[in-house]
N, CA, C and O of each residue as an XYZ file, in Angstrom:
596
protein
N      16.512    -24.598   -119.722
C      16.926    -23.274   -120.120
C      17.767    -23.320   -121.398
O      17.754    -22.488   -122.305
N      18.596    -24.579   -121.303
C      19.558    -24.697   -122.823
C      18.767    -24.711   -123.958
O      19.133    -24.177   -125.005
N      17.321    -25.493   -123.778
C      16.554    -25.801   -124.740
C      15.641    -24.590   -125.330
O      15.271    -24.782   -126.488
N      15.198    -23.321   -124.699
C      14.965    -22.172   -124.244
C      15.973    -21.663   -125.179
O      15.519    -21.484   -126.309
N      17.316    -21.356   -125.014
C      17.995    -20.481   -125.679
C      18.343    -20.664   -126.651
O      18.844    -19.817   -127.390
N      18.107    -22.199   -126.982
C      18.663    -22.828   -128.828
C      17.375    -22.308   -129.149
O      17.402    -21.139   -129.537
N      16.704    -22.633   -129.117
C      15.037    -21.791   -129.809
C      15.193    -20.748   -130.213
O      15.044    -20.399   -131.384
N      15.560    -19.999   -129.187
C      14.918    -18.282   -129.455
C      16.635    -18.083   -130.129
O      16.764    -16.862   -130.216
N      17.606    -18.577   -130.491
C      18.440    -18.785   -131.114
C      18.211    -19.013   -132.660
O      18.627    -18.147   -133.430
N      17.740    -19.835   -133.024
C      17.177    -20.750   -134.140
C      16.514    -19.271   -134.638
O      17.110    -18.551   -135.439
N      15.316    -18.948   -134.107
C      14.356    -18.135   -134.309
C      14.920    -16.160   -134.665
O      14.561    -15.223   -135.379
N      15.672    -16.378   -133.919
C      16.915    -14.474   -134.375
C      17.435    -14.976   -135.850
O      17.719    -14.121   -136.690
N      17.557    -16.386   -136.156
C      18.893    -16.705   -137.639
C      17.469    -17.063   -138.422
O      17.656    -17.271   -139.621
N      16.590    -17.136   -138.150
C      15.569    -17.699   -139.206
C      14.689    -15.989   -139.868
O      14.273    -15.671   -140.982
N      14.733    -15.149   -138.328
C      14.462    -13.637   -138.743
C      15.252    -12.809   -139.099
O      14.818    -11.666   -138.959
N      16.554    -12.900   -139.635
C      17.437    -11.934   -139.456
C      17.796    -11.103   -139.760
O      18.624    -10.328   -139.279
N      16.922    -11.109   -141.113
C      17.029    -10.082   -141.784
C      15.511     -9.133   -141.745
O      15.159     -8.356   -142.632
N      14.949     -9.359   -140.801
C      14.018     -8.550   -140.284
C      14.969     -7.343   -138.394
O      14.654     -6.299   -137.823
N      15.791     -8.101   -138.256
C      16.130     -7.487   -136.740
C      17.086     -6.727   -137.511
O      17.854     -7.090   -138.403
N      16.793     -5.097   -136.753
C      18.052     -4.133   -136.639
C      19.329     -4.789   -136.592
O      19.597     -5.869   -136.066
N      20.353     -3.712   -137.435
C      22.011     -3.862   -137.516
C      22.540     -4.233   -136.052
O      23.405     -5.001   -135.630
N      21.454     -3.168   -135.353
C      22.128     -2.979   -133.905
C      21.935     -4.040   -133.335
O      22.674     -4.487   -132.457
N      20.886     -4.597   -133.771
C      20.600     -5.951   -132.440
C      21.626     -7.039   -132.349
O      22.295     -7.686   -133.155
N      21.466     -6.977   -130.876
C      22.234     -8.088   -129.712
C      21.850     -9.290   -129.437
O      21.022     -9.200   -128.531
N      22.016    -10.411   -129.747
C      21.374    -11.445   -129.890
C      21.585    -12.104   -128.215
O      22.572    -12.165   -127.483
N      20.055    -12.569   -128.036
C      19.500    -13.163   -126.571
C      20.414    -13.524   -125.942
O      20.864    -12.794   -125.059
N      21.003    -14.859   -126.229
C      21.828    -15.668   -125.832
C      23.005    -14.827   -125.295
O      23.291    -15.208   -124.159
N      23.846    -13.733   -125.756
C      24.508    -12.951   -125.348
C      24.528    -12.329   -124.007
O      25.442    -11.994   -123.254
N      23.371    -12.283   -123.946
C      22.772    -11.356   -122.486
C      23.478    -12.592   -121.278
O      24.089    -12.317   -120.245
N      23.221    -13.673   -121.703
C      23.339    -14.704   -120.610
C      24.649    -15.369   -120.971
O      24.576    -16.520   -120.539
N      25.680    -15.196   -121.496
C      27.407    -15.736   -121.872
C      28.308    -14.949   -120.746
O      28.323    -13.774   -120.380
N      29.016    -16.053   -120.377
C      30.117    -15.450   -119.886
C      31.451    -16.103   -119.751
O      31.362    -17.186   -120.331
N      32.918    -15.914   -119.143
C      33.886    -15.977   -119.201
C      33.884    -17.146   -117.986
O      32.933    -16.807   -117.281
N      34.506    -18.403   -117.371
C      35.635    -18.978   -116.526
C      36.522    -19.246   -117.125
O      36.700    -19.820   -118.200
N      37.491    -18.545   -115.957
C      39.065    -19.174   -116.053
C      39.424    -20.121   -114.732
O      39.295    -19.840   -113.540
N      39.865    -21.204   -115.285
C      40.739    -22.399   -114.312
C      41.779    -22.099   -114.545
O      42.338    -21.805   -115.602
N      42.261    -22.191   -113.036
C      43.635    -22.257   -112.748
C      43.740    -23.966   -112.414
O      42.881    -24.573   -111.775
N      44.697    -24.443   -112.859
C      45.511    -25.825   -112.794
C      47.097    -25.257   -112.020
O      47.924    -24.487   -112.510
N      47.124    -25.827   -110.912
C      48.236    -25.771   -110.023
C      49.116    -27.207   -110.122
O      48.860    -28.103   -109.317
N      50.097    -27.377   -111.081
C      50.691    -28.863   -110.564
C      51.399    -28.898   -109.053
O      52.392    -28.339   -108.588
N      50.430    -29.805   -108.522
C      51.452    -30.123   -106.969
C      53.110    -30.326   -107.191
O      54.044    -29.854   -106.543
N      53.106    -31.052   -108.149
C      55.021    -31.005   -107.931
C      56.078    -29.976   -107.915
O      56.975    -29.617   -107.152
N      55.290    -29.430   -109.839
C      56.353    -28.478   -109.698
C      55.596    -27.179   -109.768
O      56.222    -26.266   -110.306
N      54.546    -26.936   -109.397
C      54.106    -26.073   -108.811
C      53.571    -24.949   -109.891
O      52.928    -23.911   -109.735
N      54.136    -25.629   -111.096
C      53.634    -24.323   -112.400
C      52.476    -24.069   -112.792
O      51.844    -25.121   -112.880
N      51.842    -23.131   -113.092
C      50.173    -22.788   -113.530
C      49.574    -22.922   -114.682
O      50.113    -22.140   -115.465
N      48.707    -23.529   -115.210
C      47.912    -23.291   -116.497
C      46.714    -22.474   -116.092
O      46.253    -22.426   -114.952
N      46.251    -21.822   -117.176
C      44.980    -21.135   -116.872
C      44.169    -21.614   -118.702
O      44.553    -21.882   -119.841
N      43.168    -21.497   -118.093
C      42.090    -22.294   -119.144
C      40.854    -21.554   -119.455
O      40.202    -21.356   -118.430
N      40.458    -21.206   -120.235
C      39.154    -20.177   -120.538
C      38.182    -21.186   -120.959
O      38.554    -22.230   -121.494
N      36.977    -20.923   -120.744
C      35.677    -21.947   -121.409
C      34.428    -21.137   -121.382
O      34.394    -20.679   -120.240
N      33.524    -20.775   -121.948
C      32.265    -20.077   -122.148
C      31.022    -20.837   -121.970
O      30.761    -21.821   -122.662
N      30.047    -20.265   -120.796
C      29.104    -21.288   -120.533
C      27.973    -19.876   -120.811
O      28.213    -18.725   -121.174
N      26.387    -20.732   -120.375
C      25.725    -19.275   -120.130
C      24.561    -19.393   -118.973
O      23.649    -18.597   -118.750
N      24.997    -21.132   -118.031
C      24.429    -21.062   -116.697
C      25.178    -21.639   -116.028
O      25.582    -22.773   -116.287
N      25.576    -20.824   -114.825
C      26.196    -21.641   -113.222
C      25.728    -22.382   -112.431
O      24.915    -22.214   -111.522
N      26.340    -23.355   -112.848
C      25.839    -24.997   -112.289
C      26.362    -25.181   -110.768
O      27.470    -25.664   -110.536
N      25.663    -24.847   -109.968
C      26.590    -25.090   -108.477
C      25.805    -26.471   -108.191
O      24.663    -26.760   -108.549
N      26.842    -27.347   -107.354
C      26.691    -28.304   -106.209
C      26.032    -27.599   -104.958
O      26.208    -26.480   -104.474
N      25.215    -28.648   -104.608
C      24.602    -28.312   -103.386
C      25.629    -29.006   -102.429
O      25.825    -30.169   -102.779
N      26.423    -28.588   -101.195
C      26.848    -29.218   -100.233
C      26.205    -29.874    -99.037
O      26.019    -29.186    -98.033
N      25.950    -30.780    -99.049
C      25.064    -31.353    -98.222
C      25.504    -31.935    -96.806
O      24.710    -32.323    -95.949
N      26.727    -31.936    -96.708
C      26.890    -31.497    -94.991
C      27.117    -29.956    -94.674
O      27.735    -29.439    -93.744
N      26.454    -29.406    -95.692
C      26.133    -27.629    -95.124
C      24.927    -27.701    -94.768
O      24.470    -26.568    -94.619
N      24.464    -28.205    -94.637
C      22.881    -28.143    -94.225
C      22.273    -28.211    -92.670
O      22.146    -29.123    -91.852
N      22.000    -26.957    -92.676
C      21.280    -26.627    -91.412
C      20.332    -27.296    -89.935
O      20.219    -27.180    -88.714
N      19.792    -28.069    -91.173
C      19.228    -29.596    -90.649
C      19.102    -30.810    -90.350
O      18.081    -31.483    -90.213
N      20.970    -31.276    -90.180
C      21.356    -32.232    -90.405
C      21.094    -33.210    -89.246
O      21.145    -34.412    -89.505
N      20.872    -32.886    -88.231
C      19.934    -33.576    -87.020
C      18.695    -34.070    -87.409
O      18.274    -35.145    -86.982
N      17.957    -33.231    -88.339
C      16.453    -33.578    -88.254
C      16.840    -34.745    -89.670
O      16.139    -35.755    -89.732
N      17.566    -34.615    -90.375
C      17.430    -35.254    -91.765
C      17.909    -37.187    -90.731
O      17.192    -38.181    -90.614
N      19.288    -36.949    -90.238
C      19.443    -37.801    -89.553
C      18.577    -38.928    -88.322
O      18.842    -40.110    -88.104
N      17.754    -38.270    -87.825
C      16.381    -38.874    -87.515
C      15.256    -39.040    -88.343
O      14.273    -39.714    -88.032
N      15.421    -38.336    -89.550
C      14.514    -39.147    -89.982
C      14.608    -40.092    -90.983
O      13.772    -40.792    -91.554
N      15.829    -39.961    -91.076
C      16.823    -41.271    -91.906
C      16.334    -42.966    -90.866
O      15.566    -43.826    -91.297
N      17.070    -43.011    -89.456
C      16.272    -43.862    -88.507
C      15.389    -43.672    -88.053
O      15.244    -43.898    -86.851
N      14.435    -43.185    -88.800
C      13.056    -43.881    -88.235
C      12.499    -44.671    -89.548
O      11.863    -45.717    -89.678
N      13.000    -43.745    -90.430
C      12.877    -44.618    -91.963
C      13.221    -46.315    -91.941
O      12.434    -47.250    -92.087
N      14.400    -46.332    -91.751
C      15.110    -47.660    -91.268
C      14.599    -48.788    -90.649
O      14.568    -49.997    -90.878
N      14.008    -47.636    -89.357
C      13.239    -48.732    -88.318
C      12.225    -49.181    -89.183
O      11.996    -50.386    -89.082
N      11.611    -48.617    -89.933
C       9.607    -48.902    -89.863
C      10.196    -50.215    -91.270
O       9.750    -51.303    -91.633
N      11.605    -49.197    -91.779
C      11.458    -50.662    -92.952
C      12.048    -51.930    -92.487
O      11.886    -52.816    -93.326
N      12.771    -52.372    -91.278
C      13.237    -53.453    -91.055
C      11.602    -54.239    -89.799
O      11.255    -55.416    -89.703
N      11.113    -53.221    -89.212
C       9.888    -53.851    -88.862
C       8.623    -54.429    -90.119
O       7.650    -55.150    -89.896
N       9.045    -53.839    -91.398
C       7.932    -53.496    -92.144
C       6.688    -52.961    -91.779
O       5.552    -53.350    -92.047
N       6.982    -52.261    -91.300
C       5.765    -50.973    -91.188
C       5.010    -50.505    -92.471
O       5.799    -50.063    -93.306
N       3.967    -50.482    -92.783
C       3.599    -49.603    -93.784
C       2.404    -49.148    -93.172
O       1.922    -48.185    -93.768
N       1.723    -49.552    -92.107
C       0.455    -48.846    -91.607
C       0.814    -47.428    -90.932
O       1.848    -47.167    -90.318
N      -0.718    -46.223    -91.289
C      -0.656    -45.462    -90.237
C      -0.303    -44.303    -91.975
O      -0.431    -44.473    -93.187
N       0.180    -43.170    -91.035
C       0.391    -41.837    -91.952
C       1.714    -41.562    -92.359
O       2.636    -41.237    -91.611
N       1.767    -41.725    -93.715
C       2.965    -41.440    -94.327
C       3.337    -39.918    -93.514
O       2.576    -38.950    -93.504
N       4.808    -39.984    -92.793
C       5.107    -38.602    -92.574
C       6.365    -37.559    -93.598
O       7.382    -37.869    -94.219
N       5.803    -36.528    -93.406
C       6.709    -35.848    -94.801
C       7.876    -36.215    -95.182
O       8.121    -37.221    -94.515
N       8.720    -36.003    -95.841
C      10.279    -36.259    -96.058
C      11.018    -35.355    -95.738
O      10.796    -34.209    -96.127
N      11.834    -35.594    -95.130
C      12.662    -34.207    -94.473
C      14.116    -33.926    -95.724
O      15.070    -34.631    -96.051
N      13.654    -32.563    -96.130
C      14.916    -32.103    -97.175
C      15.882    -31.632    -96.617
O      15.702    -31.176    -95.488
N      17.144    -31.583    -97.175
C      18.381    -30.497    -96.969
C      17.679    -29.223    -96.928
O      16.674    -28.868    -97.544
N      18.610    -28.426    -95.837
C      18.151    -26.963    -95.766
C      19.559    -26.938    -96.036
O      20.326    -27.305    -95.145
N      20.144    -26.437    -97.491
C      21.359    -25.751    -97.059
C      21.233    -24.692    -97.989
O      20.524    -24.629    -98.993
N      22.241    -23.641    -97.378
C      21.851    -21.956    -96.777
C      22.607    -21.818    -98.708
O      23.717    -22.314    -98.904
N      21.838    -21.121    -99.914
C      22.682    -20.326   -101.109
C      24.326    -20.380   -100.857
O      25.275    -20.816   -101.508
N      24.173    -19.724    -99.600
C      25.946    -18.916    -99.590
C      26.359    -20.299    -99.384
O      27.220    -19.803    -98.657
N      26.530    -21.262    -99.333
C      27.104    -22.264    -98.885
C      27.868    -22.989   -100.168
O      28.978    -23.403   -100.500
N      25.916    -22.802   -100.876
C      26.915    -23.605   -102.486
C      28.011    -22.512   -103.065
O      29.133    -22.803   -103.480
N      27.550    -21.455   -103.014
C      27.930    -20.061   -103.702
C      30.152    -20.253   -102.734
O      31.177    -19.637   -103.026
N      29.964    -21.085   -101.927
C      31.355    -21.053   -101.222
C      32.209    -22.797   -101.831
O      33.401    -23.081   -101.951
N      31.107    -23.521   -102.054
C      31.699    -24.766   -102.610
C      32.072    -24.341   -104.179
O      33.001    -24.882   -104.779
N      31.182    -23.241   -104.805
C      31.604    -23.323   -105.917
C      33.120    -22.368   -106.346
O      33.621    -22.424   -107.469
N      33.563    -21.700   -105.444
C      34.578    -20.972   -105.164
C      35.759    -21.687   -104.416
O      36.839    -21.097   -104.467
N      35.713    -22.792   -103.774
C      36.658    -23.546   -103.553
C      37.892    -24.171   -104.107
O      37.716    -24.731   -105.190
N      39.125    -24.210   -103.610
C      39.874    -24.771   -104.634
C      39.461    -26.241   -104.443
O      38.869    -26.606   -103.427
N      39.840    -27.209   -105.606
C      39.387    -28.622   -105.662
C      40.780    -29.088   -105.905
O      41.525    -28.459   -106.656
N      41.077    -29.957   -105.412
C      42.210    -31.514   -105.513
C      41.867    -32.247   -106.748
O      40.765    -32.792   -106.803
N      42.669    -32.324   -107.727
C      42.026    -33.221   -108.771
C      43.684    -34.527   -108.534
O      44.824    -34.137   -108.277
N      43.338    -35.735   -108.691
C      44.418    -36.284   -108.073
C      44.832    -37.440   -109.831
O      45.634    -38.370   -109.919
N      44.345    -37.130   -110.419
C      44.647    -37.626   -112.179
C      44.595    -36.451   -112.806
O      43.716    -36.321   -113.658
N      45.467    -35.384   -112.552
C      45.964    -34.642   -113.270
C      47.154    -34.799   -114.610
O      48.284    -34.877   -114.128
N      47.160    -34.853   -115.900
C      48.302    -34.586   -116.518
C      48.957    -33.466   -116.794
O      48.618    -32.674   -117.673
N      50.144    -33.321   -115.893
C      51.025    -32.369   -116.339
C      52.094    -32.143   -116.866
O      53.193    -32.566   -116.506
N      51.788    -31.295   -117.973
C      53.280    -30.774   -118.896
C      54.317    -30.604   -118.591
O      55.261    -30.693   -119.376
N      54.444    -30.263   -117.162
C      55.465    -29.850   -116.759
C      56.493    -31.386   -116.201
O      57.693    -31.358   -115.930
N      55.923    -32.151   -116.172
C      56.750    -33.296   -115.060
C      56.451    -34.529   -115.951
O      56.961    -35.601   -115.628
N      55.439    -34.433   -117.360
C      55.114    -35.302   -118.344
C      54.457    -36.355   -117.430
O      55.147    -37.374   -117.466
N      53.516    -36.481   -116.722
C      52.847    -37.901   -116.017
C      51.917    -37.552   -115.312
O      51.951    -36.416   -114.840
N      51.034    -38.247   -115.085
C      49.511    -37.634   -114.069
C      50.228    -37.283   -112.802
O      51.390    -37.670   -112.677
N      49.703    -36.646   -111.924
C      50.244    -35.945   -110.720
C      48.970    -35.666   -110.023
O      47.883    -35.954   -110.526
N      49.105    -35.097   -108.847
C      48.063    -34.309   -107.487
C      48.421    -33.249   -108.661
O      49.419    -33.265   -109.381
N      47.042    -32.063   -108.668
C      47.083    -30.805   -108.826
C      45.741    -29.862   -108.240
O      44.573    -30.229   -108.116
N      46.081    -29.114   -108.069
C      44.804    -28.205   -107.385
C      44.213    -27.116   -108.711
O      44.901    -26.623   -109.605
N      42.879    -26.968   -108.504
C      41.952    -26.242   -109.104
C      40.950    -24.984   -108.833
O      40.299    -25.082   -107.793
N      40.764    -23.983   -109.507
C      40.483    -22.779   -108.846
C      39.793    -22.466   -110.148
O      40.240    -22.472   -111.295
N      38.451    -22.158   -109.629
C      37.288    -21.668   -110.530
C      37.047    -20.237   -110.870
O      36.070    -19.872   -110.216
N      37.518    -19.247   -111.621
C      36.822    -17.824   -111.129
C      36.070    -17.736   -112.485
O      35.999    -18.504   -113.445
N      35.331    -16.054   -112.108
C      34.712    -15.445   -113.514
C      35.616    -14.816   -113.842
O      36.352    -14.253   -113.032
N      35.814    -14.754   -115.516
C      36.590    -13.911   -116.383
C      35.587    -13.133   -116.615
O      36.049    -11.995   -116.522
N      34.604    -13.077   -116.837
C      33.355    -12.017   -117.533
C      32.127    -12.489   -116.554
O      31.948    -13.483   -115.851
N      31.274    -11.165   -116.872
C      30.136    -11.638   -115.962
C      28.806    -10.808   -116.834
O      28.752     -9.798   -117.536
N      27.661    -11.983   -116.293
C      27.151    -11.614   -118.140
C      26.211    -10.002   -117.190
O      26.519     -9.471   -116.123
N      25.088     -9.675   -118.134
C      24.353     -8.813   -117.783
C      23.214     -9.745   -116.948
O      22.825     -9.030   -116.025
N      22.701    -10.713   -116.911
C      21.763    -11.373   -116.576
C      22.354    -13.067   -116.093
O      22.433    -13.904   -116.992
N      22.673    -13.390   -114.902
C      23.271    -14.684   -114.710
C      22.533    -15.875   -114.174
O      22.322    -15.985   -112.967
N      22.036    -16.997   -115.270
C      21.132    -17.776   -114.425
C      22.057    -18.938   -113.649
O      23.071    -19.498   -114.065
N      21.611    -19.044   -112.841
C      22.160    -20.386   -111.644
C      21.171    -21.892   -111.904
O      20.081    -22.195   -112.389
N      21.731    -22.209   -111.586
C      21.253    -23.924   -111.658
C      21.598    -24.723   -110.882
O      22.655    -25.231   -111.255
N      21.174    -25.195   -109.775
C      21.304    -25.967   -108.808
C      20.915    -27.582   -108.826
O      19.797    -28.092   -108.895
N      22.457    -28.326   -108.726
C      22.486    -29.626   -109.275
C      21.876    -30.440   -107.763
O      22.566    -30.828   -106.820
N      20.378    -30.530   -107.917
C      19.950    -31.306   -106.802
C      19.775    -32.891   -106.602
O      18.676    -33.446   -106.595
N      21.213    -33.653   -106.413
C      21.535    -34.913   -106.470
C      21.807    -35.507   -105.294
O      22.928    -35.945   -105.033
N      20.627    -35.582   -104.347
C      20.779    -36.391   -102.973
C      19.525    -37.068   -102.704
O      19.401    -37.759   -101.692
């Protein structure tokens, strides 16, 4: 999608003097605002941090997953056939994570522990906690789901 929007990016600055005064350039449609909050554990003072992205990258949580019985059996049977060396007979499917949108949509709203924090306030790395929100929210928001298991 990044590669997608530098294009049709490239392509508005190469026409530009063909597009209306008025026009809103693509990439716009899909920008928006986070602010981090930085909590120092010690002394407890706040930073807040702005950064501009134009897709939400959530983690998949993977002990949210619905199916964690079936993934778990078929983790050992995997095991078994490879310490017997099994390879005869019918490959059987691979069993995926089922975990439920709202789940990542709750990991990505979580506060996080960052435990190599530097803070200003106490001058030395410290425990500090982290808090993700939207400052802006675009007209059109794509998601992106980091599928790493």
């Amino acid at each position: 999608f990044q590669h997608f929007l530098e294009q049709v990016s490239r392509a508005e600055r190469a026409d530009g003097s063909l597009l209306p005064e008025s026009f809103k350039r693509t990439s716009s449609h899909f920008t928006f605002q986070f602010e981090d909050r930085f909590e120092c554990g010690e002394s407890k003072k706040v930073m807040y941090k702005q950064r501009e992205d134009n897709v939400l990258a959530l983690s998949i949580p993977l002990d949210k997953a619905t199916n964690l019985e079936e993934i778990r059996e078929y983790e050992e049977r995997q095991n078994k056939k490879l310490k017997l060396e099994e390879t005869k007979g019918a490959e059987e499917p691979k069993v995926v994570p089922n975990v439920p949108f709202q789940a990542c949509l709750d990991s990505f709203a979580q506060e996080e522990v960052l435990d190599d924090f530097y803070s200003a306030a106490v001058m030395r790395k410290t425990a500090a906690s982290r808090t993700v929100r939207f400052k802006s929210f675009p007209p059109y928001l794509v998601v992106y789901l980091r599928r790493y298991y």
